[in-house]
C-alpha positions in Angstrom: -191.1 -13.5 -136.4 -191.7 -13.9 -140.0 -192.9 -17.5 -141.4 -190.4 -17.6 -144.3 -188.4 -20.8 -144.4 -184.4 -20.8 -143.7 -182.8 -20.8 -147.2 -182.0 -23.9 -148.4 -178.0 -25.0 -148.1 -175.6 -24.8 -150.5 -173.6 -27.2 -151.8 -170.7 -26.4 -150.4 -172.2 -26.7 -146.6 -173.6 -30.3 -147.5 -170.2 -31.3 -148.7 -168.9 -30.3 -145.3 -171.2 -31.5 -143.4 -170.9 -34.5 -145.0 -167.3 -34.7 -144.5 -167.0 -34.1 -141.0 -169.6 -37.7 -140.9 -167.2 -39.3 -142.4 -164.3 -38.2 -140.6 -166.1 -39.1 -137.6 -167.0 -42.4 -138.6 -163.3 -43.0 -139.9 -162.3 -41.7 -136.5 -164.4 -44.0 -134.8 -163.9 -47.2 -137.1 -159.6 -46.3 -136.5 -159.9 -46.2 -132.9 -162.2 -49.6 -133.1 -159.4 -51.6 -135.4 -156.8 -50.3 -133.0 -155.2 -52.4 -130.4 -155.0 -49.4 -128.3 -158.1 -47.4 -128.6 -159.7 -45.9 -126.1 -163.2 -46.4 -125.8 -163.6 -43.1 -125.3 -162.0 -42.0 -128.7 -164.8 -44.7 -130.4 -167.9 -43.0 -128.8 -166.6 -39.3 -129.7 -166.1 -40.6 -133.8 -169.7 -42.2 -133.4 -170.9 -39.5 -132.0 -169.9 -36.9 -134.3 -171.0 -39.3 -137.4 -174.2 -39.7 -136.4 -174.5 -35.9 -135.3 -173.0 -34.6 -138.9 -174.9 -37.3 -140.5 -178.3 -36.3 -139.4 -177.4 -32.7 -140.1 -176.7 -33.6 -143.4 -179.8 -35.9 -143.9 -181.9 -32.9 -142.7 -180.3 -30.3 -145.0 -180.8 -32.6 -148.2 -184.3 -32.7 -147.1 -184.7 -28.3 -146.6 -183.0 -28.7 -149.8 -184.9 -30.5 -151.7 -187.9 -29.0 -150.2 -186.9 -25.5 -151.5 -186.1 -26.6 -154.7 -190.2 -28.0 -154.7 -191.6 -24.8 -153.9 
C-alpha cells in the first residue's frame, strides 16, 4: 500500500453530500412537525443528517488539507 493521500473531493461531491444532510434533516424536522409522524421516520432523517453531515465535515477538512500541501 502506497502512503499517498485520497484526492481531495470535488466540489460537486461536497455539494451532494451536503444536500443529502439537509434532506435528511428536512426529513426529520417534517416528520417531527407532523401530527402523524412516525418516530421511526424522525430517527432515519436524523440519522442520515448527522451521517451526510459528518461526511461532509470530514471532506471539507481532506479538502482543505490538500489544498495546504
Amino acid at each position: 500500500m502506497s502512503d499517498t493521500p485520497p484526492p481531495a473531493p470535488t466540489t460537486a461531491s461536497l455539494a451532494i453530500t451536503a444536500g443529502i444532510a439537509f434532506l435528511g434533516l428536512v426529513f426529520a424536522a417534517e416528520a417531527l412537525l407532523s401530527p402523524d409522524g412516525s418516530w421511526v421516520t424522525i430517527v432515519v432523517g436524523a440519522v442520515i443528517a448527522v451521517v451526510y453531515g459528518v461526511r461532509t465535515v470530514l471532506a471539507i477538512r481532506r479538502r482543505r488539507a490538500a489544498k495546504e500541501g
